[in-house]
C-alpha positions, 0 to 999 in steps of 0.5 A: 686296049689299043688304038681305036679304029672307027675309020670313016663309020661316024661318017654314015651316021645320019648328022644333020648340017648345022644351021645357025638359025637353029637353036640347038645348033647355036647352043651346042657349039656355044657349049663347045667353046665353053668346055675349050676355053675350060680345058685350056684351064684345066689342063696345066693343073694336071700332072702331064710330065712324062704322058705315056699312052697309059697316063693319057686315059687317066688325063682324058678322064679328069677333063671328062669329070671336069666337064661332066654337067657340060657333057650331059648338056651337050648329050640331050642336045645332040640326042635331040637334033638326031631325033632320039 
């Protein structure tokens, strides 16, 4: 599969300045410390001995199952801020 390459194509894409006073805001990045302070939890409970670039998907994909409600959260808030 590779290493992706999306240079700086996020960067065009139209993302609106965080405002606190916005609630949506405040809630996506509450919901981001939440799923950090998870992952830390989460993390030495996964077999991470000897993590080769095939091992390191299968990792990312338990903190994904993890984190899925957090994510589908996050997704409808995102999916709200940028107007779709």
């Amino acid at each position: 599969m590779g290493p992706r390459d999306i240079c700086k194509k996020v960067l065009e894409l139209p993302i609106p300045i965080y405002k606190e006073e916005k609630s949506s805001h405040r809630t996506l990045s509450e919901l981001g410390i939440e799923c950090a302070k998870k992952v830390e939890k989460i993390i030495p409970t996964l077999n991470t001995k000897d993590v080769t670039p095939g091992k390191i998907g299968r990792l990312r994909s338990q903190v994904r199952e993890q984190l899925k409600d957090e994510m589908k959260e996050i997704d409808g808030i995102v999916k709200k801020i940028m107007g779709k």
